[in-house]
gemmi code that builds the backbone of each chain (N, CA, C; Angstrom):
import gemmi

chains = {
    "A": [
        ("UNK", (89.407, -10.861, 143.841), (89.983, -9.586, 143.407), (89.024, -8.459, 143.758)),
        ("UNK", (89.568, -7.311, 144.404), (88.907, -6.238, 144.705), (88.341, -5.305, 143.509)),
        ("UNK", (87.303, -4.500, 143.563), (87.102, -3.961, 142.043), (87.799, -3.448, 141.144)),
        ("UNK", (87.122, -4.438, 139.515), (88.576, -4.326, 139.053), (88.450, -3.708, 137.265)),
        ("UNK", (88.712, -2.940, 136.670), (88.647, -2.301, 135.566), (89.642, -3.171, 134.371)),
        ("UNK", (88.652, -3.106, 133.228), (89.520, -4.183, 132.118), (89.778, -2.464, 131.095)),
        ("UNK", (90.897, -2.529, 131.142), (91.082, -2.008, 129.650), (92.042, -1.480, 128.374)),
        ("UNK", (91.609, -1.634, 127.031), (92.521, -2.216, 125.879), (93.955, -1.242, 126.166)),
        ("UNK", (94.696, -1.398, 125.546), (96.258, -0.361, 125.682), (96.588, -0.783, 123.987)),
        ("UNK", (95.913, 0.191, 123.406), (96.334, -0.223, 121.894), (98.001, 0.661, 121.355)),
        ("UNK", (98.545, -0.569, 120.605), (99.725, 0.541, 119.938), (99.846, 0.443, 118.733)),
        ("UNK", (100.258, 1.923, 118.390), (100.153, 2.636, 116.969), (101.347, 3.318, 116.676)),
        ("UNK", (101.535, 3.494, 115.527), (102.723, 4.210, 114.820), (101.859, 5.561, 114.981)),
        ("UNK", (102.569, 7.000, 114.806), (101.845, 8.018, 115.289), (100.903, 8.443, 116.327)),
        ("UNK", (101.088, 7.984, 117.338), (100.385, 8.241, 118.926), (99.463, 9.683, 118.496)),
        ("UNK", (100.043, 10.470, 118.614), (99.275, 11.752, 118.358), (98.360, 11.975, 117.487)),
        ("UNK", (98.400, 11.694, 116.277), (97.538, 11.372, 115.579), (96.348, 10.516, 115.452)),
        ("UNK", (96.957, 9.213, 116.426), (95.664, 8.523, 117.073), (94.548, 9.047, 117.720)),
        ("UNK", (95.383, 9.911, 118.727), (94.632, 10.413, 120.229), (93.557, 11.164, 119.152)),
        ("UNK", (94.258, 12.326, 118.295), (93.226, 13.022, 117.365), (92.135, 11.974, 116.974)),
        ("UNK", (92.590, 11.338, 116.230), (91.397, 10.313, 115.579), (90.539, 9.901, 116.300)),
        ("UNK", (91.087, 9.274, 117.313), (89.902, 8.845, 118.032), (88.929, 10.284, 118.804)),
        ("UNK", (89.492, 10.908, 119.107), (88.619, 12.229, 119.832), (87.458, 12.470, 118.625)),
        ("UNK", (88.174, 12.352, 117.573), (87.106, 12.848, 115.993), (86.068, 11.935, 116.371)),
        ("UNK", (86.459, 10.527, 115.729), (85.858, 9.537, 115.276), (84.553, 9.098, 116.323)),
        ("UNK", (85.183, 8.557, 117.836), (84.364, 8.443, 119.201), (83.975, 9.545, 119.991)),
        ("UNK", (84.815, 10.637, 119.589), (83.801, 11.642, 120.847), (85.060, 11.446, 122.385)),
        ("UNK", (86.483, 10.758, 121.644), (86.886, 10.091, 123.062), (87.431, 11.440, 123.487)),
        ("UNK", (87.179, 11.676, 125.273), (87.635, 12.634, 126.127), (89.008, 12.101, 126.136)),
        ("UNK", (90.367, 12.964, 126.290), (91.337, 12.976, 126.539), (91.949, 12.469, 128.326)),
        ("UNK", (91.998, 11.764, 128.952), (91.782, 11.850, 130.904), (93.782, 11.733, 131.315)),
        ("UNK", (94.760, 11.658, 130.027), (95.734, 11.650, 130.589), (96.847, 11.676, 129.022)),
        ("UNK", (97.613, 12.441, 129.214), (98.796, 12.494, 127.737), (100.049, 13.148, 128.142)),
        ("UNK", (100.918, 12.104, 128.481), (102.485, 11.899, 127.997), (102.654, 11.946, 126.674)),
        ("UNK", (103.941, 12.749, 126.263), (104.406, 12.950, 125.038), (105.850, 12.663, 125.131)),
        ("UNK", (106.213, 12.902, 125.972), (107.765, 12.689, 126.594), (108.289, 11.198, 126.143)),
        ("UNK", (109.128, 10.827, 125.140), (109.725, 9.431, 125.189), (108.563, 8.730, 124.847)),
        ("UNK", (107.891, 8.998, 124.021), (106.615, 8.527, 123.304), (105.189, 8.991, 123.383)),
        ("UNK", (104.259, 8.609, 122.980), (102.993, 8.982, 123.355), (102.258, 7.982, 124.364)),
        ("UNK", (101.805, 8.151, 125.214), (100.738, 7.752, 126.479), (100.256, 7.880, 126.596)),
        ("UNK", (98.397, 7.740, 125.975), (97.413, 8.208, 126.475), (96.233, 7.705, 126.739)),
        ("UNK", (95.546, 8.125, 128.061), (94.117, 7.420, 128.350), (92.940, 8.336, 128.205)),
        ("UNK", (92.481, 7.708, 127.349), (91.065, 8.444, 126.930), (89.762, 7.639, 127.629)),
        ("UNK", (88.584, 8.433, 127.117), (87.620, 7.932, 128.000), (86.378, 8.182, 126.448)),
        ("UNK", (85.560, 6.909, 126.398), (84.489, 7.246, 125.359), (83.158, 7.007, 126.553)),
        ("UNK", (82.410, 8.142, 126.558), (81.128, 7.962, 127.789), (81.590, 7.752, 129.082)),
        ("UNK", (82.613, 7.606, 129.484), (83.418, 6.798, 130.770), (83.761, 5.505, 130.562)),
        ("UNK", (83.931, 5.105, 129.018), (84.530, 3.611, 129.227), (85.800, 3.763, 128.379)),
        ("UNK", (87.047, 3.622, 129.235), (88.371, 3.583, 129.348), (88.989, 2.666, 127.972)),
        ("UNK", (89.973, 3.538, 127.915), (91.159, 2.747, 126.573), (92.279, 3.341, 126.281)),
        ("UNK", (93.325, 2.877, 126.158), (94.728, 3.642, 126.499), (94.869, 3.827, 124.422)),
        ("UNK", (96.253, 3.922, 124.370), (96.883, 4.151, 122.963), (98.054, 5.000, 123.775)),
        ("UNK", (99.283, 4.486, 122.847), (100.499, 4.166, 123.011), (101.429, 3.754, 121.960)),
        ("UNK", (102.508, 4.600, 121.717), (103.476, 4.687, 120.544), (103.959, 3.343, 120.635)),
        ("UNK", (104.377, 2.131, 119.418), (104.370, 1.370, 119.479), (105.766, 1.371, 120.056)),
        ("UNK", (106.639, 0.271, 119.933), (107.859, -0.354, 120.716), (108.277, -1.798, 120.799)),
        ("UNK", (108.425, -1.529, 119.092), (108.984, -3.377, 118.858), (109.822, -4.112, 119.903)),
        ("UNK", (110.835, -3.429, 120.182), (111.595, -3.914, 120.975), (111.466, -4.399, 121.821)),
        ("UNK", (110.141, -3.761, 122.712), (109.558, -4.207, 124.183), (108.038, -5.311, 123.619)),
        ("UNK", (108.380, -5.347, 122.791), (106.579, -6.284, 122.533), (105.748, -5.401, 121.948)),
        ("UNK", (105.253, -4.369, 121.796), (104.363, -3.547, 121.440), (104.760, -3.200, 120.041)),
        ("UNK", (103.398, -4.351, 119.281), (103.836, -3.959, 117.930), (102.694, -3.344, 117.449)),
        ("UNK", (102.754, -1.978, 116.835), (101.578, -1.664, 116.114), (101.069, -2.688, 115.041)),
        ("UNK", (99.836, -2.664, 114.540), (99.096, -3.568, 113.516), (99.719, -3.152, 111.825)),
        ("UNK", (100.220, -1.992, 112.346), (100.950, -1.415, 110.853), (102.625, -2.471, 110.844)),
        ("UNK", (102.899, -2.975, 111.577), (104.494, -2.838, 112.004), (104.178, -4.587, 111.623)),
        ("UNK", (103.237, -5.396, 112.305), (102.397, -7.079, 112.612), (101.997, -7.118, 111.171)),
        ("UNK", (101.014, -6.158, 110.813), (100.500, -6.656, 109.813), (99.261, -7.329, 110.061)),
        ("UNK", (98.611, -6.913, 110.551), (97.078, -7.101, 111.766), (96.930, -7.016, 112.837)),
        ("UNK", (95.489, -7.154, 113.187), (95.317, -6.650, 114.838), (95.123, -7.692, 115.701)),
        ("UNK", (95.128, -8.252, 116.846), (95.348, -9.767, 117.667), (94.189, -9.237, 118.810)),
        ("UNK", (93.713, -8.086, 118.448), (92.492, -8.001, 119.677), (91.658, -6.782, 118.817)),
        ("UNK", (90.361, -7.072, 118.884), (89.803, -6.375, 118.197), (88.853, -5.305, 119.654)),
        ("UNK", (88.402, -4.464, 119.306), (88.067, -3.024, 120.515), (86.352, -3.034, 120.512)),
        ("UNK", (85.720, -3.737, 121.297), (84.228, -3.936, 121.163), (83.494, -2.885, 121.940)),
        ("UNK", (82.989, -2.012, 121.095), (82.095, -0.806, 121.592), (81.294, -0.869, 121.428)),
        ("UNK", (80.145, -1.404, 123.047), (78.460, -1.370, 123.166), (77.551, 0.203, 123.598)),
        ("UNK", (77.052, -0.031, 122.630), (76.402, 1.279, 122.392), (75.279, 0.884, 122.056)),
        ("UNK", (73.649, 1.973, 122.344), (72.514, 1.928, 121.673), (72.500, 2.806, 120.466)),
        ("UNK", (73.713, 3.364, 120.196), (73.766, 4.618, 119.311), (74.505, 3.454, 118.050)),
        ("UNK", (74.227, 2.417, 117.737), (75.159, 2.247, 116.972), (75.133, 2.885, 115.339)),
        ("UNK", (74.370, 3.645, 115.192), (74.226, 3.785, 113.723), (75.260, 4.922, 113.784)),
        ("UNK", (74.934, 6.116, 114.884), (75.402, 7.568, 114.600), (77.045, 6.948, 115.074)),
        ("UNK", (77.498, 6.291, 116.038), (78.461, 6.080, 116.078), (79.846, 5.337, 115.063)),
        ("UNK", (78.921, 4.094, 114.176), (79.620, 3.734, 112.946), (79.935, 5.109, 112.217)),
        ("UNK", (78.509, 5.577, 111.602), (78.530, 6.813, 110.804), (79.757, 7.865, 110.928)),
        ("UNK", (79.760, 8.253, 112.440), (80.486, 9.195, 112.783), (81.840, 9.451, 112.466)),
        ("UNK", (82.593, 7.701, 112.880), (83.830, 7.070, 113.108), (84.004, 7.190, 111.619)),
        ("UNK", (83.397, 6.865, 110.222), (83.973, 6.585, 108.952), (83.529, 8.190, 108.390)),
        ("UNK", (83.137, 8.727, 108.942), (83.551, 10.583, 108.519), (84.606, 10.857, 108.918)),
        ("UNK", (84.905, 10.074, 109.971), (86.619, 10.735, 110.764), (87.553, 10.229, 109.867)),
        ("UNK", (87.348, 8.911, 109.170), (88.440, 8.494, 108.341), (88.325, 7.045, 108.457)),
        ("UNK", (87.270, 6.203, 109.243), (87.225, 4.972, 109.490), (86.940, 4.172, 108.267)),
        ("UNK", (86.612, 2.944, 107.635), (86.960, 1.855, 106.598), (86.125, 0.909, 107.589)),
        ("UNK", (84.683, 0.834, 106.364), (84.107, -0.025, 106.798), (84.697, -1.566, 106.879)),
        ("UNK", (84.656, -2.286, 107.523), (84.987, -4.311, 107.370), (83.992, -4.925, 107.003)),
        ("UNK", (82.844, -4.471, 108.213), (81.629, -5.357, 107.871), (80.127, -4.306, 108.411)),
        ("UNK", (79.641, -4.097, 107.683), (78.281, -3.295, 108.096), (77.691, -4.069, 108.877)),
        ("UNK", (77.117, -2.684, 109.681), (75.588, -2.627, 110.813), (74.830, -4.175, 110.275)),
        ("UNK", (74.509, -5.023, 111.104), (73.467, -5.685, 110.612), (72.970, -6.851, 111.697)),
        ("UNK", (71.642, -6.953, 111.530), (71.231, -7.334, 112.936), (71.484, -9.165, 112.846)),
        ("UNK", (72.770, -9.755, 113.383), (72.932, -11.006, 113.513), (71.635, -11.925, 113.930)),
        ("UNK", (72.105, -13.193, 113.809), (71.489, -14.295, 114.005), (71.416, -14.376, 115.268)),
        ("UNK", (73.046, -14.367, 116.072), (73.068, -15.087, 117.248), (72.752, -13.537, 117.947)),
        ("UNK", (71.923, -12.711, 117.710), (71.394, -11.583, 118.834), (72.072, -10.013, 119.251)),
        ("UNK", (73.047, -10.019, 117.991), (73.836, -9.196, 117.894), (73.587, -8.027, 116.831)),
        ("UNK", (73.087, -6.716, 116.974), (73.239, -5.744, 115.674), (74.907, -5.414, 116.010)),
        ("UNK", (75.562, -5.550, 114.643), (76.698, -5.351, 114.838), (77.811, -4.961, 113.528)),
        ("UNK", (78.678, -4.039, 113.378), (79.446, -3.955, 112.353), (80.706, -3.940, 112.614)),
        ("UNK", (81.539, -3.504, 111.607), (83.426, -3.912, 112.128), (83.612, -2.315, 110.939)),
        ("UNK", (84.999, -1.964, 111.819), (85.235, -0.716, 111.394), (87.036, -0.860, 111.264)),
        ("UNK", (87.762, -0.364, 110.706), (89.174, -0.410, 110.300), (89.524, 1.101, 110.703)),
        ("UNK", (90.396, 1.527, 111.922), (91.092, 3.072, 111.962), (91.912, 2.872, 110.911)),
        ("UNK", (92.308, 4.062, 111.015), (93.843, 4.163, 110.275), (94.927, 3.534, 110.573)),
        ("UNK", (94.976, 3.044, 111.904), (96.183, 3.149, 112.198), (96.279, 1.023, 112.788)),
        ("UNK", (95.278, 0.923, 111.534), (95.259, -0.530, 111.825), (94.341, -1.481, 112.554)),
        ("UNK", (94.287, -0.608, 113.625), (93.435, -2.058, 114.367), (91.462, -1.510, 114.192)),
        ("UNK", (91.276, -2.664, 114.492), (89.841, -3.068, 114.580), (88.489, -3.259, 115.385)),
        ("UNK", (87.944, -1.928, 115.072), (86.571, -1.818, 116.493), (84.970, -2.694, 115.828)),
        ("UNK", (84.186, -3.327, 116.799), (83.320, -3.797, 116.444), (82.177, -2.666, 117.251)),
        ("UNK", (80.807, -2.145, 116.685), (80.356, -1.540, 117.155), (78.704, -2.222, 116.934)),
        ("UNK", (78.294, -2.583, 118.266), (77.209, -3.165, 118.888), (76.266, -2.920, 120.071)),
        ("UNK", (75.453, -4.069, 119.522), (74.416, -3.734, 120.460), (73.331, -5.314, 120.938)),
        ("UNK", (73.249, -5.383, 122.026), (72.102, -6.801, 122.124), (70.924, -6.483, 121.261)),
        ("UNK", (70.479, -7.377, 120.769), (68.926, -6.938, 120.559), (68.199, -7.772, 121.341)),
        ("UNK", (66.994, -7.097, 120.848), (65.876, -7.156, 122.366), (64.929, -7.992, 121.838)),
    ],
    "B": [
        ("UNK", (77.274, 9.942, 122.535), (76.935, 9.027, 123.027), (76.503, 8.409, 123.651)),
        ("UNK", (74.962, 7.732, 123.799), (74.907, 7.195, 125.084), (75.472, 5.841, 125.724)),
        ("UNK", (75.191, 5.875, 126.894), (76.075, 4.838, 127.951), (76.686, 4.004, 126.865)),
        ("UNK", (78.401, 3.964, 126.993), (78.821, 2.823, 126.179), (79.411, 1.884, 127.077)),
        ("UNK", (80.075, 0.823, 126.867), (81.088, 0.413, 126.990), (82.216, -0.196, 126.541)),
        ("UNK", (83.554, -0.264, 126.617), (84.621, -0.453, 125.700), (85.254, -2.233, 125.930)),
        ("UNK", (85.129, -3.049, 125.493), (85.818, -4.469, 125.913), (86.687, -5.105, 124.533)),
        ("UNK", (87.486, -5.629, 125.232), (88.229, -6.461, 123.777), (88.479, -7.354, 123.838)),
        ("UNK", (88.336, -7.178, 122.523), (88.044, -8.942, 121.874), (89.267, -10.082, 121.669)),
        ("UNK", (89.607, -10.957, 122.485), (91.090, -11.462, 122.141), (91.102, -12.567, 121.157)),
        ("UNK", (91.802, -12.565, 119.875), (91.837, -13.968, 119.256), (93.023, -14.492, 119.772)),
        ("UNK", (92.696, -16.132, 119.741), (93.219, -17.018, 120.065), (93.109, -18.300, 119.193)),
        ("UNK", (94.076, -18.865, 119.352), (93.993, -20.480, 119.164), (93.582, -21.234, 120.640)),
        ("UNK", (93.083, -22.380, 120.354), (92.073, -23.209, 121.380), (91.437, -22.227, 122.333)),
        ("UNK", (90.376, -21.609, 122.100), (89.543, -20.950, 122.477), (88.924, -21.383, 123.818)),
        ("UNK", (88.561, -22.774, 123.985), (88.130, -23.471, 124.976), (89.349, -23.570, 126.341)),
        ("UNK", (90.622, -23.657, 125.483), (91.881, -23.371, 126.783), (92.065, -22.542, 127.064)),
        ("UNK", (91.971, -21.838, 126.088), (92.005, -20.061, 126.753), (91.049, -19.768, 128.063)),
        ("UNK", (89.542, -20.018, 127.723), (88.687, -19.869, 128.937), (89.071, -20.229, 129.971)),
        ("UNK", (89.334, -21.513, 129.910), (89.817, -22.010, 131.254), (91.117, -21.501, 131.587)),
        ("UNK", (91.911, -21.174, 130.909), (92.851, -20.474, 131.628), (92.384, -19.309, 132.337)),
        ("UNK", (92.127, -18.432, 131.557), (90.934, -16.932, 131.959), (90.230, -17.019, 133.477)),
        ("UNK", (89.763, -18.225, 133.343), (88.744, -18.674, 134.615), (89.921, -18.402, 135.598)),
        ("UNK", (91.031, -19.371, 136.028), (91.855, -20.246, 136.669), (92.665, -18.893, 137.236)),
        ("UNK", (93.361, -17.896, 135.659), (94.549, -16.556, 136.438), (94.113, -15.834, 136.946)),
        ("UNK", (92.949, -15.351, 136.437), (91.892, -13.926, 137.019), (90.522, -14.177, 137.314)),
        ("UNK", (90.596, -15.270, 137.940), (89.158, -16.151, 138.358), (87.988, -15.286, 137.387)),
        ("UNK", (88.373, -14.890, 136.264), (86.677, -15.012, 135.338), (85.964, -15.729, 135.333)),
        ("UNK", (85.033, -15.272, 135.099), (83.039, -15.859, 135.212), (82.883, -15.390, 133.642)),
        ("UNK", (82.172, -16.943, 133.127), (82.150, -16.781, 131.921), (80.544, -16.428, 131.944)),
        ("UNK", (80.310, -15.809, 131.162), (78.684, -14.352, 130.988), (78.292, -15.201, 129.515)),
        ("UNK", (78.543, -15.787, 128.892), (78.699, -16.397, 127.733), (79.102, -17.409, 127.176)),
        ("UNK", (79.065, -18.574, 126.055), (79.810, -19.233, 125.764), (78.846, -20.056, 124.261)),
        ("UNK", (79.883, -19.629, 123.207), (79.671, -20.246, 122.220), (80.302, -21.375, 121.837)),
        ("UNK", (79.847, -22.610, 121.079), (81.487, -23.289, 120.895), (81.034, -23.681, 119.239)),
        ("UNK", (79.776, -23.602, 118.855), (79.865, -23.875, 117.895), (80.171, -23.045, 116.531)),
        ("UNK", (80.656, -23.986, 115.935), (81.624, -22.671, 114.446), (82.477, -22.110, 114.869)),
        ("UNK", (83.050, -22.488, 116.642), (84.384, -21.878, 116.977), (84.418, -21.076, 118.110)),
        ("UNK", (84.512, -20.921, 119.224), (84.481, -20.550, 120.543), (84.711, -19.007, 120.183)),
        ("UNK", (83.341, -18.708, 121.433), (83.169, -16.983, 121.264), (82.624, -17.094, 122.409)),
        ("UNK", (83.282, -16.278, 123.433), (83.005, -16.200, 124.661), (83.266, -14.824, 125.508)),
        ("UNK", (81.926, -14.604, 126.315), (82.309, -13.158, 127.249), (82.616, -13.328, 128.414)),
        ("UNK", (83.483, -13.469, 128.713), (84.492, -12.808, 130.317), (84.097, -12.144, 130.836)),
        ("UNK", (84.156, -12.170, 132.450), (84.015, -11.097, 133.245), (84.650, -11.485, 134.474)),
        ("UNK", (85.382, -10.308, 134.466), (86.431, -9.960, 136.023), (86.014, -8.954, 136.919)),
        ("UNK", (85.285, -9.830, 137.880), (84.532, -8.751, 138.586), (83.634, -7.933, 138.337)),
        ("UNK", (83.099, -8.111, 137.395), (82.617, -7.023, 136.476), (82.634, -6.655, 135.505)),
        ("UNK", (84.108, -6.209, 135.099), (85.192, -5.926, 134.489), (84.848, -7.040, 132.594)),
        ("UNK", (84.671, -6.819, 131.885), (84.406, -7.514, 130.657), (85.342, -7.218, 129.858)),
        ("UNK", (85.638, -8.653, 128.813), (86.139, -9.115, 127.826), (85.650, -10.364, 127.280)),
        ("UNK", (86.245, -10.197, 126.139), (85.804, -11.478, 125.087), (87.190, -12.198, 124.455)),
        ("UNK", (86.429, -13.518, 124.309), (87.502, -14.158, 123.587), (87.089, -15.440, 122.258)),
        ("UNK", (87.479, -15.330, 121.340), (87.116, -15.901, 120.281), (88.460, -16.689, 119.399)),
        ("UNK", (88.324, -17.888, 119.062), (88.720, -18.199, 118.352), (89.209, -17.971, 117.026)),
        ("UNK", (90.994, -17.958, 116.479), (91.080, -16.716, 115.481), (90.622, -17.035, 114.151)),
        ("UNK", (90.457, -16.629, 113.241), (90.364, -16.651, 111.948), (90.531, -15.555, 111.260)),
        ("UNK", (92.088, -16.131, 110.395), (92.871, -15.391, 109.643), (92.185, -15.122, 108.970)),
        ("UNK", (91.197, -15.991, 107.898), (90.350, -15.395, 106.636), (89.671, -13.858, 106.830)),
        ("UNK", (89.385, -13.853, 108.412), (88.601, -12.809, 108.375), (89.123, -11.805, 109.430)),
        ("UNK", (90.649, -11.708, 108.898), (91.482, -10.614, 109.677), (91.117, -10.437, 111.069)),
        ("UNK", (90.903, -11.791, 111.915), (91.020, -12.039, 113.391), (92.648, -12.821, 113.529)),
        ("UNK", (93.464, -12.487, 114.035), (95.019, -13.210, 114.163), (95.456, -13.329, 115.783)),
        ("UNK", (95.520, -14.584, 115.595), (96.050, -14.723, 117.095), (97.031, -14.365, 117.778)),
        ("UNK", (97.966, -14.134, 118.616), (99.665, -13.380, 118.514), (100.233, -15.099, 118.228)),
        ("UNK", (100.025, -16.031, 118.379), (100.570, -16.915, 117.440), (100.639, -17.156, 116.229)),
        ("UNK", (99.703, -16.614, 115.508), (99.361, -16.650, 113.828), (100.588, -15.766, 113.742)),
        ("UNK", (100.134, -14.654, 114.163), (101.006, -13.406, 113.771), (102.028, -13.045, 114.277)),
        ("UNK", (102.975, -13.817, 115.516), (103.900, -13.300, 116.021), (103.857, -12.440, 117.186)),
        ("UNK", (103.251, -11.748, 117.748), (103.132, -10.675, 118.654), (101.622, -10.579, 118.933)),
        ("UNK", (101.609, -9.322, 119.911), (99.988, -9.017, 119.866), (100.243, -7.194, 120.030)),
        ("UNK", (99.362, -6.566, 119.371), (99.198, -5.478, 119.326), (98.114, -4.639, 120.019)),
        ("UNK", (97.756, -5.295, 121.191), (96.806, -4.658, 121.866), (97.487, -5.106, 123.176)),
        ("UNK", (97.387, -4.075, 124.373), (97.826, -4.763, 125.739), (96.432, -4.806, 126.766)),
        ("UNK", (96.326, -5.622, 127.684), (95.449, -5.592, 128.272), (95.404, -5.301, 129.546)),
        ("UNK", (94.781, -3.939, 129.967), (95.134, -3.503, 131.442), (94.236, -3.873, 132.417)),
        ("UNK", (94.609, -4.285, 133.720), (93.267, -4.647, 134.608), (93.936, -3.677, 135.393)),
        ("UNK", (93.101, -3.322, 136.036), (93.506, -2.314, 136.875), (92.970, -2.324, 138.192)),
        ("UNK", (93.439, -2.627, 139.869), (92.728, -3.256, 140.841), (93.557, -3.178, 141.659)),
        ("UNK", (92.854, -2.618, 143.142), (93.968, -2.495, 144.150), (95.271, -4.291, 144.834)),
        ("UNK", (94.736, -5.058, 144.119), (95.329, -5.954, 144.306), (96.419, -6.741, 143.857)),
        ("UNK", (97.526, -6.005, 143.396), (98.184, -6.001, 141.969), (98.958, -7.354, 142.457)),
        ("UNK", (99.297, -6.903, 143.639), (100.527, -8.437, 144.139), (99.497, -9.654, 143.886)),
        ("UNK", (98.141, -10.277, 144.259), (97.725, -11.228, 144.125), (96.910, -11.504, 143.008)),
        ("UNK", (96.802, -10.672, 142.484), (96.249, -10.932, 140.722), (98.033, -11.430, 139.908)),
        ("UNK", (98.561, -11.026, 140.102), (99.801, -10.971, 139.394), (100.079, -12.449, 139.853)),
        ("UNK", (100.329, -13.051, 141.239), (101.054, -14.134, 141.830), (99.884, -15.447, 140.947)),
        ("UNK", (98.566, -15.150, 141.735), (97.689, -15.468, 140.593), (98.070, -16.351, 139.505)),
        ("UNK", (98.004, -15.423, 138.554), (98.152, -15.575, 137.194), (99.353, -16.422, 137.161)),
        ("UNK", (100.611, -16.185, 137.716), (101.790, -16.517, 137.587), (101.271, -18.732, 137.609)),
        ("UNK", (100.975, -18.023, 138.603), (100.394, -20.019, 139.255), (99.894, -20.288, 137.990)),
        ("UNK", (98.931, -19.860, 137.497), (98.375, -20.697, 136.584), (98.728, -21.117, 135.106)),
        ("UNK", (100.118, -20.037, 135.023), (100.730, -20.436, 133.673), (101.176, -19.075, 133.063)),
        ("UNK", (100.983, -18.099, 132.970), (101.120, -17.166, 132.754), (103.233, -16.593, 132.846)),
        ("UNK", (103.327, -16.186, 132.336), (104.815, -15.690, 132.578), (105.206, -14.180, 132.600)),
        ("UNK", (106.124, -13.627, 133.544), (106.509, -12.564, 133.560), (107.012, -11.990, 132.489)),
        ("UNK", (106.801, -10.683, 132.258), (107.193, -9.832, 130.929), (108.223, -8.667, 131.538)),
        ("UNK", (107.584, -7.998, 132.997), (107.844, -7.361, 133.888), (107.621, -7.311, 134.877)),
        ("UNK", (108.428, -7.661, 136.228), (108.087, -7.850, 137.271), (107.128, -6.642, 137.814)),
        ("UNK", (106.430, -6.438, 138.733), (105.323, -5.414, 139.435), (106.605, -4.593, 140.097)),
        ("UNK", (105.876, -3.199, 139.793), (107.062, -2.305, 140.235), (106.545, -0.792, 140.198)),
        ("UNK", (106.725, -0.375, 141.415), (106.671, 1.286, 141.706), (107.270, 2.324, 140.358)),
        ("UNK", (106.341, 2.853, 139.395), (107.400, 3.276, 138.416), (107.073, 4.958, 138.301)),
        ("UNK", (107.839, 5.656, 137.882), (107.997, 6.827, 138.527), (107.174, 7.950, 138.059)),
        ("UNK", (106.242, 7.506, 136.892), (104.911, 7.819, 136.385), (103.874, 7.837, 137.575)),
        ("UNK", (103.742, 7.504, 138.056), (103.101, 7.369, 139.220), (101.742, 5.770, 139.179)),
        ("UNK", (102.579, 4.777, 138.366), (101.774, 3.415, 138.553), (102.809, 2.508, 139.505)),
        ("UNK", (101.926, 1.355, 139.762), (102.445, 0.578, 140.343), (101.982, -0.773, 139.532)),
        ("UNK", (103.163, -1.259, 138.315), (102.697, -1.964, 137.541), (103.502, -3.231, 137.225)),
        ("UNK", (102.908, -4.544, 136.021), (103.617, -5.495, 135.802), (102.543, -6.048, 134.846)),
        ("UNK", (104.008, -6.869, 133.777), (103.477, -7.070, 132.922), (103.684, -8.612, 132.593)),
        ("UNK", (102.390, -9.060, 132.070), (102.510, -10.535, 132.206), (102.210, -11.578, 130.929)),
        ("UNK", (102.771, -12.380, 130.166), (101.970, -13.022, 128.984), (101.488, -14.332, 129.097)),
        ("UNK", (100.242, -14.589, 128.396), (99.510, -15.678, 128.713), (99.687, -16.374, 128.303)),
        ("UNK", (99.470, -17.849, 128.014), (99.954, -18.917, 127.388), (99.412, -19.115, 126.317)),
        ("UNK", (98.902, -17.757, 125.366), (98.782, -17.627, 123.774), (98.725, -16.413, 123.525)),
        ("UNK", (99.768, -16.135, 124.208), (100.526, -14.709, 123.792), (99.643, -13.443, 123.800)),
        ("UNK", (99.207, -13.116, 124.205), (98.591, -12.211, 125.174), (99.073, -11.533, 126.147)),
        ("UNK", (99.374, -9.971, 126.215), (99.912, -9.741, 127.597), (99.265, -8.830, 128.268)),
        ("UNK", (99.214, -8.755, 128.940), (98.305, -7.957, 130.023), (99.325, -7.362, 131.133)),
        ("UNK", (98.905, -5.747, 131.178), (99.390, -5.149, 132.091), (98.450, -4.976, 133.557)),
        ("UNK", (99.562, -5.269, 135.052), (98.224, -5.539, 136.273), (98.821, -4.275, 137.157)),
        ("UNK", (98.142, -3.021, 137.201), (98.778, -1.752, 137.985), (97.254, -1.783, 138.831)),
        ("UNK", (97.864, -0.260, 139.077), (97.549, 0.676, 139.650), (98.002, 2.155, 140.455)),
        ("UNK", (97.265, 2.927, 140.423), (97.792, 4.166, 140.565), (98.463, 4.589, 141.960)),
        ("UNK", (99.618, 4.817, 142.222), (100.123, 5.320, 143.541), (99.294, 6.589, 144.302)),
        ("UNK", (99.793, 6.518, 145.213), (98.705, 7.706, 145.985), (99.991, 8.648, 146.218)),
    ],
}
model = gemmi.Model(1)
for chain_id, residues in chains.items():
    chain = gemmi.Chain(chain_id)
    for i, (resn, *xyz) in enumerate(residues, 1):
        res = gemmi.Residue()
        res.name, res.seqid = resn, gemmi.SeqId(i, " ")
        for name, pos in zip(("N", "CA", "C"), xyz):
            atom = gemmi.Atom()
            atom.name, atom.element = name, gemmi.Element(name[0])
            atom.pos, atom.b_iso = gemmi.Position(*pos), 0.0
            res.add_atom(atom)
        chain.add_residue(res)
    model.add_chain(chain)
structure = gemmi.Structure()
structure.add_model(model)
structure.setup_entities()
């Protein structure tokens, strides 16, 4: 495969309100937004890519509000992890599991948006 | 923020089949591999990173089999859409949406994995 980019396409009940949240919470740049026949949008945190998208039972796309949990959780490596947890639960985030420097080599915590699903925010240690 | 990056985390049931599937549709290179207390593993497509872990409901990880659906989609994005797609198809994977010129300006298709997982394989028209 020629070079190739991985990235999440989360869906949420209130699209717009997401895009907000996350801009609060991550700092995420806005790089593309359809509103037309739902919300569509690709944001960018530092330059690392992640969509969000009005959910659409019908077609498969179930928000975590709609499921009733999240089936992929959103892993954000960062050296910033303190100011970045911090930041995200001023925006409105719900801690899961605090900052804390794992066993198997991981400082790492779990964070709850609003809108359901679930970011882990990490770092290797050295 | 400094340098981040964004990857997600997929739960699954049989964690160890999953990899090898992973390996086999989108020839991933596994960067990682846990198996004990339950398969936790980092992916990489080309580069391109993800993880995959074994689910556990107790601790609000749900597989789209636990739960019915999956609420995250997974985009690769790569000028090679016809042979990542045919790919995958070979190895088990099933069509959701055939690959198709769509008037957004992608050229996309959507595919689910054999634990419910779906992944969208575009790219942008010129």
């Amino acid at each position: 495969m020629r070079t190739a980019t991985i990235e999440p396409l989360l869906s949420v009940r209130r699209g717009k309100s997401a895009v907000e949240f996350y801009q609060k919470a991550f700092g995420a740049e806005v790089l593309s937004l359809i509103e037309e026949g739902g919300v569509v949008a690709h944001l960018s945190v530092n330059g690392a890519g992640f969509w969000v998208a009005d959910e659409s039972p019908a077609h498969a796309n179930f928000s975590p509000e709609f499921i009733g949990g999240s089936t992929v959780r959103i892993v954000i490596t960062t050296e910033d992890t303190n100011a970045v947890f911090d930041r995200a639960i001023a925006a409105g985030a719900t801690v899961v599991y605090p900052l804390k420097d794992q066993s198997y080599g991981w400082r790492v915590g779990r964070l709850a948006d609003p809108f359901g699903h679930h970011w882990e925010i990490g770092k290797p240690l050295r």
